[in-house]
C-alpha positions as a Markdown table, in Angstrom:
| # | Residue | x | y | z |
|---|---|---|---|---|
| 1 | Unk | 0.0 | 0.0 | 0.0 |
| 2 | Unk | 2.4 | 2.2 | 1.0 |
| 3 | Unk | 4.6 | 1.8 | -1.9 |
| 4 | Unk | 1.1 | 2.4 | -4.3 |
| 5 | Unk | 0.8 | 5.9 | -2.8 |
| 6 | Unk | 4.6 | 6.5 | -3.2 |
| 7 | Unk | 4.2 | 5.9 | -6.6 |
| 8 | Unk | 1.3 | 7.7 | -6.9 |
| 9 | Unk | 3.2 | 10.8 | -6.1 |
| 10 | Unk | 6.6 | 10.9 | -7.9 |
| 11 | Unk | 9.8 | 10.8 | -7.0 |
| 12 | Unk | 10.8 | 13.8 | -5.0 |
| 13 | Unk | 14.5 | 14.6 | -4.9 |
| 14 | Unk | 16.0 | 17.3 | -2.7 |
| 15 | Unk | 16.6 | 20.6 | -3.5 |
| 16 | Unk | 19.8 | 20.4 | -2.5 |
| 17 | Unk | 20.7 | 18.3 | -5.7 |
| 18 | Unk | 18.9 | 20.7 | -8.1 |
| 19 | Unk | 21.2 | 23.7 | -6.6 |
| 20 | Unk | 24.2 | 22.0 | -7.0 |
| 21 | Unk | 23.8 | 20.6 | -10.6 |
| 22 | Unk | 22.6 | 24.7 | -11.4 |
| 23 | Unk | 26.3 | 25.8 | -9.7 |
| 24 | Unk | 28.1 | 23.2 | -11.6 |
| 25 | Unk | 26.3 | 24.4 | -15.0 |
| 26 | Unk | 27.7 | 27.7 | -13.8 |
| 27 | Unk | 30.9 | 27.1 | -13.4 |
| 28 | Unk | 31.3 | 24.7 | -16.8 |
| 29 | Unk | 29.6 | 27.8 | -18.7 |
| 30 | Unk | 31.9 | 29.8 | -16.7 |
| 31 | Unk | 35.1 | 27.7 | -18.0 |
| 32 | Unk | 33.6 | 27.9 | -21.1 |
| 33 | Unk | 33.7 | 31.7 | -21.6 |
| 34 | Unk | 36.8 | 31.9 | -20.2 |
| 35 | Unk | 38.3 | 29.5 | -23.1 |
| 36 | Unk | 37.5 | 33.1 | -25.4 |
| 37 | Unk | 37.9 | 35.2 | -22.8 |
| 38 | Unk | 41.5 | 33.9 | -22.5 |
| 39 | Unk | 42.0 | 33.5 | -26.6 |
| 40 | Unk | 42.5 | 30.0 | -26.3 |
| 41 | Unk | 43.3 | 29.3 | -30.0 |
| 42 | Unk | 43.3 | 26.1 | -32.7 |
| 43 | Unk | 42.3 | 22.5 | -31.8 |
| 44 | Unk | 42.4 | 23.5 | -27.8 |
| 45 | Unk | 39.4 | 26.3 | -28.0 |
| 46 | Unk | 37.2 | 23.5 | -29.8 |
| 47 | Unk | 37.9 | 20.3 | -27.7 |
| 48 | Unk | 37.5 | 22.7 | -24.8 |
| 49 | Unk | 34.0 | 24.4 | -25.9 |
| 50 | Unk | 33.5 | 20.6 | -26.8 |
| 51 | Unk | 34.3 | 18.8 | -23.6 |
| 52 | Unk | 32.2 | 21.9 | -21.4 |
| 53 | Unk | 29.1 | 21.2 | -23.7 |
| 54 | Unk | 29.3 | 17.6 | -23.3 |
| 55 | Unk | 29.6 | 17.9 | -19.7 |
| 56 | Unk | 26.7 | 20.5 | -19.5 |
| 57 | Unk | 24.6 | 18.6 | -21.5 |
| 58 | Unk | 25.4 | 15.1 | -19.7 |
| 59 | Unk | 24.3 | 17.0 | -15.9 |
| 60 | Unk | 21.0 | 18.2 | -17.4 |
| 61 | Unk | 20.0 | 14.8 | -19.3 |
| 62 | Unk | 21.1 | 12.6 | -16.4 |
| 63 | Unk | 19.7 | 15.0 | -13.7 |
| 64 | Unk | 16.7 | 17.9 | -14.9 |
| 65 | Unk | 15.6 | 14.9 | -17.5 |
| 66 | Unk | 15.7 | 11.9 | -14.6 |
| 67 | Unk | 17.7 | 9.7 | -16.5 |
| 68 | Unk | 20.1 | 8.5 | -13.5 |
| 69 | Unk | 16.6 | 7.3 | -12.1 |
| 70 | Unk | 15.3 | 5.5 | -15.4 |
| 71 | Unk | 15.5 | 1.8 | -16.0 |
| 72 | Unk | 18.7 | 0.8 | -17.8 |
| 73 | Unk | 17.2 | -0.2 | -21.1 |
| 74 | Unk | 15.7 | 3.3 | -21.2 |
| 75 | Unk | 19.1 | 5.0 | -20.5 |
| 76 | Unk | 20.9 | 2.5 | -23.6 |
| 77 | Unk | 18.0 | 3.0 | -25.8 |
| 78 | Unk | 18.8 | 6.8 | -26.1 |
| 79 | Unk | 22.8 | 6.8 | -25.3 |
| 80 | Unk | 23.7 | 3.7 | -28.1 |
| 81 | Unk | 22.5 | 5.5 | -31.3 |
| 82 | Unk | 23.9 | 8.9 | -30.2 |
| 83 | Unk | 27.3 | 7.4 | -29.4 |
| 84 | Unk | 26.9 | 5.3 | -32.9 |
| 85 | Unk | 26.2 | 8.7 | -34.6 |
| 86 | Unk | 29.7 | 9.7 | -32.6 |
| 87 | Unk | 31.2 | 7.2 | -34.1 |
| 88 | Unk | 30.0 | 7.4 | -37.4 |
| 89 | Unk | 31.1 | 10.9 | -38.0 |
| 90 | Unk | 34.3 | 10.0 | -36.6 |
| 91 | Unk | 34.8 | 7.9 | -39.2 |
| 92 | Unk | 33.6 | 9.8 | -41.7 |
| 93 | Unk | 36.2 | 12.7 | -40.0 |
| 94 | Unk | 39.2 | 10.4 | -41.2 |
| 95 | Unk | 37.4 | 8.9 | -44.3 |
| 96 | Unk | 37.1 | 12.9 | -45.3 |
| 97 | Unk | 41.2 | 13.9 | -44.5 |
| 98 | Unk | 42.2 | 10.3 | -46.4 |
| 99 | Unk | 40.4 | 11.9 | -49.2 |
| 100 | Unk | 42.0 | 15.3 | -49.1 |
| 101 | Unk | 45.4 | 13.9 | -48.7 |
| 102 | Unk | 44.9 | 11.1 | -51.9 |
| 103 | Unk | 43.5 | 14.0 | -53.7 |
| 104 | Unk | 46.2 | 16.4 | -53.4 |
| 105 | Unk | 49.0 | 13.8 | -54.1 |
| 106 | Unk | 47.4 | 12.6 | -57.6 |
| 107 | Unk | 46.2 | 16.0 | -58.5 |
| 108 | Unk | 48.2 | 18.5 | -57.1 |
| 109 | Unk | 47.6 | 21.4 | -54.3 |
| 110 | Unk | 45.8 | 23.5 | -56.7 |
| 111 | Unk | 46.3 | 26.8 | -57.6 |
């Protein structure tokens, strides 16, 4: 019975958790400005913008979305085709720069 009306209300969670998860959005959008701020140039800047939106984005899908509480099929049903799409583009990153380099050997480095 008691677990009937528990589940009738929701899962509450305590502030507490919210408030942190807020300051920690804070200070990754904080580190984030700072990469410009700072003129953090070249591959750096971008793996650092990267690796702050990641991180944002993984505290607010685990966390404001409730996926740390969801069942574990739910959670692989929605991380295994992003991280295939990862993948993919990785691929296609190097499949793209194997094609650059082949091109400018046969063809030449154009005008």
């Amino acid at each position: 019975m008691a677990q009937a009306t528990a589940h009738a209300q929701g899962q509450q969670h305590p502030i507490k958790l919210y408030l942190v998860v807020w300051a920690w959005l804070f200070v990754l959008s904080a580190c984030s400005y700072f990469v410009d701020y700072f003129q953090v140039q070249g591959l750096l800047r971008y793996a650092l913008i990267v690796l702050f939106m990641l991180l944002k984005a993984g505290l607010i899908v685990a966390i404001f979305m409730h996926m740390a509480w969801e069942r574990l099929s739910l959670v692989y049903a929605i991380l295994v085709p992003i991280s295939a799409v990862l993948v993919f583009v990785a691929i296609m990153t190097l499949e793209a720069d194997y094609t650059l380099l082949s091109r400018m050997i046969f063809f030449g480095p154009g005008p």
